[in-house]
N, CA, C and O of each residue as an XYZ file, in Angstrom:
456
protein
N     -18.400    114.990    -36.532
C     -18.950    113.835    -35.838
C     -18.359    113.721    -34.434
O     -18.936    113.337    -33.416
N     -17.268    114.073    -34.560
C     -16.524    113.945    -33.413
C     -16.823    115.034    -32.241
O     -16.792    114.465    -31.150
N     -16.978    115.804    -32.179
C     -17.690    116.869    -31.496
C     -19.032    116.600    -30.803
O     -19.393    116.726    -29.633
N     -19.670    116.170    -31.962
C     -21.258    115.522    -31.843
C     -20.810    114.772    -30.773
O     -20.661    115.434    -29.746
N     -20.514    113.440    -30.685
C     -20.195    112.644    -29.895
C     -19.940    113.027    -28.799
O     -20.633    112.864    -27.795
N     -18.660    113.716    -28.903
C     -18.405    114.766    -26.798
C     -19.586    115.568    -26.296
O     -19.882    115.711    -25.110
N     -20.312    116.141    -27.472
C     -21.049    117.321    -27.162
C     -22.129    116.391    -26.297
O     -22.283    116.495    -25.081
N     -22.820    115.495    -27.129
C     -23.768    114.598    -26.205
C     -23.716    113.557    -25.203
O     -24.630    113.019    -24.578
N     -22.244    113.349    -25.171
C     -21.451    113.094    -23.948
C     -21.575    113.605    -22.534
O     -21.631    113.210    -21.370
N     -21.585    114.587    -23.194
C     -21.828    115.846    -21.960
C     -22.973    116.119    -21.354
O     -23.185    116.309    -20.157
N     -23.653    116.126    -22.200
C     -24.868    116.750    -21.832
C     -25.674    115.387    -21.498
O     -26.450    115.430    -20.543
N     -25.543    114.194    -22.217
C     -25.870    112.428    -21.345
C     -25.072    112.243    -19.604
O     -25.298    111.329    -18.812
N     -24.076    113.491    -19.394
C     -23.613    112.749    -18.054
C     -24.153    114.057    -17.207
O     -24.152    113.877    -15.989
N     -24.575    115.238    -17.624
C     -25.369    116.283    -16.851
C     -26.750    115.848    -16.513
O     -27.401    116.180    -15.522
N     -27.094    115.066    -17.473
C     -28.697    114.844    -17.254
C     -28.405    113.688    -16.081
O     -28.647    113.991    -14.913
N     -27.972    112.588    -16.347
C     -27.850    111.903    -14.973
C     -26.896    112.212    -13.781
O     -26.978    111.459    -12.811
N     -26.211    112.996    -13.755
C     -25.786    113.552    -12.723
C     -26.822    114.316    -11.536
O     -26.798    114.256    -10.307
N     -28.016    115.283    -12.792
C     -28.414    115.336    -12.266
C     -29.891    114.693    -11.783
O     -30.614    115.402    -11.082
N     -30.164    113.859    -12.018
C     -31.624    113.066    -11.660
C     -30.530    111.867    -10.440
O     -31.153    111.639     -9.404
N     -29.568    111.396    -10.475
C     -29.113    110.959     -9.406
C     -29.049    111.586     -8.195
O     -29.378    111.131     -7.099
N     -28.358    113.251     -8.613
C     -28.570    114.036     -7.087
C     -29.900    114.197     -6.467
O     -29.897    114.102     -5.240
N     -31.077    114.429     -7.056
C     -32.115    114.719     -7.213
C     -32.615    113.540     -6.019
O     -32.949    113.717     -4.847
N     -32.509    112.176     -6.898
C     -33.152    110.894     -6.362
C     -32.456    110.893     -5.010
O     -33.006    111.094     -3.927
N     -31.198    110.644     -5.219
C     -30.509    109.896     -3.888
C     -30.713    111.237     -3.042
O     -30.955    110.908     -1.881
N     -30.706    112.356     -3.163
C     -31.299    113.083     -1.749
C     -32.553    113.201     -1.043
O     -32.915    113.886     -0.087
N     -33.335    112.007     -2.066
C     -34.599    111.429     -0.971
C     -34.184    109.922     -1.220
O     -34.922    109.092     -1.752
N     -33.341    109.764     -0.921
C     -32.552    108.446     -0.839
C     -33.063    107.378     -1.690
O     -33.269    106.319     -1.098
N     -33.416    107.415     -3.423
C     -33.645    106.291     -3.994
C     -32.661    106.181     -4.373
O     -32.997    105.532     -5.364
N     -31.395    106.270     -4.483
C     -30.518    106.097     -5.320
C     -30.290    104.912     -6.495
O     -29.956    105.249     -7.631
N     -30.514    103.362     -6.103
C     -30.481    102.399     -6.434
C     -31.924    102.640     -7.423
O     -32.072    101.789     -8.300
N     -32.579    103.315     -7.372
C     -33.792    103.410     -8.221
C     -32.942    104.243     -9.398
O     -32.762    103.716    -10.496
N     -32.358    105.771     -9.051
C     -31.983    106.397    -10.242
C     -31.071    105.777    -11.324
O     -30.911    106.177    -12.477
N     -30.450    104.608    -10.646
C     -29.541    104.139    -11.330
C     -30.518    103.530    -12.687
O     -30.583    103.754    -13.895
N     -31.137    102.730    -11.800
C     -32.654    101.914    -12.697
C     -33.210    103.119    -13.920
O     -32.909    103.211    -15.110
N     -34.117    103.945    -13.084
C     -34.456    104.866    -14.189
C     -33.583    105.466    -15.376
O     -34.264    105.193    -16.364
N     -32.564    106.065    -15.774
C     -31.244    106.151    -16.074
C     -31.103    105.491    -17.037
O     -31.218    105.991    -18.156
N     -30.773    104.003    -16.820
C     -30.165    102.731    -17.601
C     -31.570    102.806    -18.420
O     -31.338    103.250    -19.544
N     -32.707    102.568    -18.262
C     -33.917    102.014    -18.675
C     -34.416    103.308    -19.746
O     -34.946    103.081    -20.834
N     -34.161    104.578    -19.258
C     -34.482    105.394    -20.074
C     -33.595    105.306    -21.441
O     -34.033    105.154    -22.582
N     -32.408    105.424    -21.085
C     -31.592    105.050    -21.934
C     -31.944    103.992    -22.699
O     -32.012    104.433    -23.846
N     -32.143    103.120    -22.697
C     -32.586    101.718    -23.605
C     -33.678    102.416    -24.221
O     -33.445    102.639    -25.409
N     -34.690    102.799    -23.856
C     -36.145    103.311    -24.375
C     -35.070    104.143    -25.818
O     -35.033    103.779    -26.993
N     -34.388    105.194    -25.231
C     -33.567    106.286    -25.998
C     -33.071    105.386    -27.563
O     -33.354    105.743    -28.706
N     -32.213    104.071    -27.127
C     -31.676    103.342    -27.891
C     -32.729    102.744    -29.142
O     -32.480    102.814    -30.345
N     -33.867    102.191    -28.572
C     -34.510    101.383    -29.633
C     -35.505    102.644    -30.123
O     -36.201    102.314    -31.083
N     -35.672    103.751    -29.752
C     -36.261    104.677    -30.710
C     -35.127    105.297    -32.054
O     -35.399    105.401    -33.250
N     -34.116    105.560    -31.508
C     -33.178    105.981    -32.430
C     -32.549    104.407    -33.536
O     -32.101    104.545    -34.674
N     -32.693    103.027    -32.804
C     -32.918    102.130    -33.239
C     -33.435    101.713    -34.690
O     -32.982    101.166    -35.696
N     -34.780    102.340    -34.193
C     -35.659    102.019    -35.359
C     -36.275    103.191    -36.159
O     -37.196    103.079    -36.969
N     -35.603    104.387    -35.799
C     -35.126    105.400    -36.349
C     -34.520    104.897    -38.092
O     -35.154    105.144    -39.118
N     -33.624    104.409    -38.058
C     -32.722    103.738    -38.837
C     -32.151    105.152    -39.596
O     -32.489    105.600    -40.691
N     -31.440    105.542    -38.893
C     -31.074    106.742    -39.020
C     -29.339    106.880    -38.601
O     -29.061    107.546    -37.604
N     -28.653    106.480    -39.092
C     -27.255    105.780    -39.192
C     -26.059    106.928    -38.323
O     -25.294    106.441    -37.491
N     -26.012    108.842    -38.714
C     -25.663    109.786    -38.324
C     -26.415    109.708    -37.153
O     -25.548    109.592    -36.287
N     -27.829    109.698    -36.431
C     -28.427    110.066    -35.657
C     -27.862    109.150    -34.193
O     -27.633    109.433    -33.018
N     -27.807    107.992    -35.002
C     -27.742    106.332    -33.946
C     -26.355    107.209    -33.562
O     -26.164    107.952    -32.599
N     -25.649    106.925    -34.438
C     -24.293    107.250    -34.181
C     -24.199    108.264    -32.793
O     -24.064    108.053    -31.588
N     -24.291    109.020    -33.328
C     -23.919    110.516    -32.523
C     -24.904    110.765    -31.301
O     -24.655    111.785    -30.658
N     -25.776    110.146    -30.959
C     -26.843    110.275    -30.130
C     -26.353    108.784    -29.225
O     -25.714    108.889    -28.178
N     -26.668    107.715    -29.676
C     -26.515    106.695    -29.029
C     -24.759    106.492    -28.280
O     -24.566    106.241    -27.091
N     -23.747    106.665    -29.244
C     -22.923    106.400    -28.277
C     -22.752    107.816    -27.752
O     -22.117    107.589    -26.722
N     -22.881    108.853    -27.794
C     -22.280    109.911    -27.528
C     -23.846    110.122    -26.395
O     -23.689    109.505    -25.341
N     -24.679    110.569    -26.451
C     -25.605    111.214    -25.045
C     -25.820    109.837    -24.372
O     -25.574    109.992    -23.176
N     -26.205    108.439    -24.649
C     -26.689    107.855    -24.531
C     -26.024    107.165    -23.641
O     -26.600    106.523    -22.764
N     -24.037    107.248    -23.833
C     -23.208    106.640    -23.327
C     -22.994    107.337    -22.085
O     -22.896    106.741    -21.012
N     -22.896    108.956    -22.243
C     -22.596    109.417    -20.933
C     -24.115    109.424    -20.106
O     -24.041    109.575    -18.887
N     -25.260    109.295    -20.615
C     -26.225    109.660    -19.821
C     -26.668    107.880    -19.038
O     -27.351    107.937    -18.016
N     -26.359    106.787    -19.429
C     -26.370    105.620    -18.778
C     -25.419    105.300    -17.815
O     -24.290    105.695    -18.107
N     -25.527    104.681    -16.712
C     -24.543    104.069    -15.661
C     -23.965    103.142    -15.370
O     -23.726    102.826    -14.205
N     -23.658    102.588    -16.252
C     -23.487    100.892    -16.147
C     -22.213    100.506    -14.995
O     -22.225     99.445    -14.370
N     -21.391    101.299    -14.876
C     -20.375    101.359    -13.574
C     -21.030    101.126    -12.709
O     -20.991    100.002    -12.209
N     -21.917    102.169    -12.194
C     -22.609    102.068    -11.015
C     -23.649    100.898    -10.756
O     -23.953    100.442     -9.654
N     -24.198    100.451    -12.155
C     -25.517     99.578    -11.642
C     -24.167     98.502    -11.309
O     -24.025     98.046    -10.175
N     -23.142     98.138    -12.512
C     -22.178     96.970    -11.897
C     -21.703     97.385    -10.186
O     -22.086     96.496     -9.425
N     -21.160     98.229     -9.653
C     -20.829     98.590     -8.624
C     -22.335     97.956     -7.655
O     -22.229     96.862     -7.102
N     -23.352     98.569     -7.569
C     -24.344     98.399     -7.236
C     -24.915     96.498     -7.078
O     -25.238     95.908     -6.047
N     -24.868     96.076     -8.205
C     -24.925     94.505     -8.170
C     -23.393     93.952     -7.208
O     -23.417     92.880     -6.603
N     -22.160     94.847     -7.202
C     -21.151     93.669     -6.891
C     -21.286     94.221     -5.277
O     -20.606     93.608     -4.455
N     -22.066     95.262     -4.826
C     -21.997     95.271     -3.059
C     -23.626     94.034     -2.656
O     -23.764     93.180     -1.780
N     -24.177     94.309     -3.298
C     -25.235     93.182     -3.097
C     -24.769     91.855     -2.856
O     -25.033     91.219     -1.836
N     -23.688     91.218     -4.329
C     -23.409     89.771     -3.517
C     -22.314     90.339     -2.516
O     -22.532     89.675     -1.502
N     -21.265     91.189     -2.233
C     -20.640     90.816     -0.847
C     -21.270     91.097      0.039
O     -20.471     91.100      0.976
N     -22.928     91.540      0.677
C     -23.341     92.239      1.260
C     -23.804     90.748      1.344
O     -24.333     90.531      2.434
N     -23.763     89.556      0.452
C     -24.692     88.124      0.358
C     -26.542     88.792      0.383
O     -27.411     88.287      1.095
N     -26.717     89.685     -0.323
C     -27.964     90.282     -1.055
C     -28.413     89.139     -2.300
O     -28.872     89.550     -3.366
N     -28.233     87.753     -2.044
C     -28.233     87.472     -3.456
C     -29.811     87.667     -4.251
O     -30.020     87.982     -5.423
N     -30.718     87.386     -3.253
C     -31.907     87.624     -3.795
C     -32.352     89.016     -4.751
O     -32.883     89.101     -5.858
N     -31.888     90.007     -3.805
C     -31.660     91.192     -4.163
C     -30.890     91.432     -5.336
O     -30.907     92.407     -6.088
N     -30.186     90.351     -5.377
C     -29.065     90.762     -6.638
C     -29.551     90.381     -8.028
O     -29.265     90.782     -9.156
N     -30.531     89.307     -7.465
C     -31.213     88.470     -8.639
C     -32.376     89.399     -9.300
O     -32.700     89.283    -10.482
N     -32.935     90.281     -8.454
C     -33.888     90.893     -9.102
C     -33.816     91.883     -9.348
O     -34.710     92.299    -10.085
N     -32.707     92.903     -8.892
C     -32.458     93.848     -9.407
C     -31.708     93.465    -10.980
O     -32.223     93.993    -11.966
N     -30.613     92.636    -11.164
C     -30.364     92.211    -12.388
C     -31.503     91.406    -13.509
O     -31.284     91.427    -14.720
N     -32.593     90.787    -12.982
C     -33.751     90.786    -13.439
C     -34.519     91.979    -14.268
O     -35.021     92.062    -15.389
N     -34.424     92.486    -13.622
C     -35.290     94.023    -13.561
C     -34.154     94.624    -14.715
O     -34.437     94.458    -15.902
N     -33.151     95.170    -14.435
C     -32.691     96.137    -15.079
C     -32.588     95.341    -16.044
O     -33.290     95.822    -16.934
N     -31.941     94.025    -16.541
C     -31.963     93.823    -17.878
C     -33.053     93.381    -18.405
O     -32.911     93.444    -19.626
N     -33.877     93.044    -18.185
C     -35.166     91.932    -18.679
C     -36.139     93.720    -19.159
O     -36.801     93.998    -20.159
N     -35.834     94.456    -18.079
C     -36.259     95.806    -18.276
C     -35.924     96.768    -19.437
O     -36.704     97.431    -20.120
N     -34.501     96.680    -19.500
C     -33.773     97.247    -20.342
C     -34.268     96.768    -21.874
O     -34.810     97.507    -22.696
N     -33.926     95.257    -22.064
C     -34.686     94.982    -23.182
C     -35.942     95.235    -23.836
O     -36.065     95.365    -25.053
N     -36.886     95.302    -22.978
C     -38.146     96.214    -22.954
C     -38.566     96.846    -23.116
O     -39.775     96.907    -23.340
N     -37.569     97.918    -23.088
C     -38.063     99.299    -22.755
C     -37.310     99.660    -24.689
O     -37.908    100.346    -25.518
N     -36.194     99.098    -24.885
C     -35.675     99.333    -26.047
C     -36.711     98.749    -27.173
O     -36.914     99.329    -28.239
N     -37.473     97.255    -26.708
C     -38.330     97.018    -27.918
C     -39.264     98.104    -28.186
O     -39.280     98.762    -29.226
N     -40.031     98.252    -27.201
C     -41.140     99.366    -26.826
C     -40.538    100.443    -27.459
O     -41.118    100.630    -28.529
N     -39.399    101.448    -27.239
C     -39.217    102.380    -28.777
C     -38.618    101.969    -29.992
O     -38.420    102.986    -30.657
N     -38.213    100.899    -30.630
C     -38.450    100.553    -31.563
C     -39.453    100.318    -31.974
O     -39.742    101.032    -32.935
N     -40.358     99.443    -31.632
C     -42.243     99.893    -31.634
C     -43.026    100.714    -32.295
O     -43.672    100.794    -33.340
N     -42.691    101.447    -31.102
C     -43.180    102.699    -31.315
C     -42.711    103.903    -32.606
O     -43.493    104.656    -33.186
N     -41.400    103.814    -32.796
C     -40.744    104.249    -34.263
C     -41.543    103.681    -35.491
O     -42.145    104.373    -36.312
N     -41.460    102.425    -35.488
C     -42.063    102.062    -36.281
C     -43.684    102.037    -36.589
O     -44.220    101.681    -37.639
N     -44.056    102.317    -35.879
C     -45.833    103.029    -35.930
C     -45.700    104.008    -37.099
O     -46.161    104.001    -38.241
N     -44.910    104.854    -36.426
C     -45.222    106.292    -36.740
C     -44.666    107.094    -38.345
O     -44.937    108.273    -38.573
């Protein structure tokens, strides 16, 4: 299990490593962060409703943990308010969580269809 966990560790912080380089060298950066977090949630409520206890496990905290950013989106929200972005701050934290939740019902959902 324990392996599992690093192994998809790894390979959760390669995948956004690389879709961040990708983005921010046509300068969305603040978007990849978005895409990233949100995919991740989608990731969460499919394995969610999976109900699949080994799978959640080893997938969710282990790829799921290294492949999300939550440093950065926090980093990202705390230059907005000293930047006094508050509007900005409001809807990007809008967005990513109101999003996040969303995107996790939507593959739980969808698990459960199928």
């Amino acid at each position: 299990m324990f392996l599992t966990l690093v192994l998809g560790s790894g390979i959760g912080a390669v995948g956004r490593s690389t879709i961040t380089n990708i983005m921010k060298a046509k300068r969305l950066g603040l978007w990849a962060t978005l895409l990233v977090n949100l995919t991740g949630c989608l990731i969460a409520g499919l394995l969610l409703g999976a109900h699949s206890a080994s799978l959640f496990v080893s997938l969710l905290i282990g790829f799921i943990g290294g492949f999300t950013t939550y440093s950065t989106f926090n980093g990202e929200l705390a230059s907005f308010f000293f930047q006094h972005q508050y509007l900005r701050l409001c809807v990007y934290l809008l967005i990513s969580y109101g999003g996040g939740l969303l995107a996790c019902y939507l593959g739980y959902q969808f698990i459960q269809m199928i």
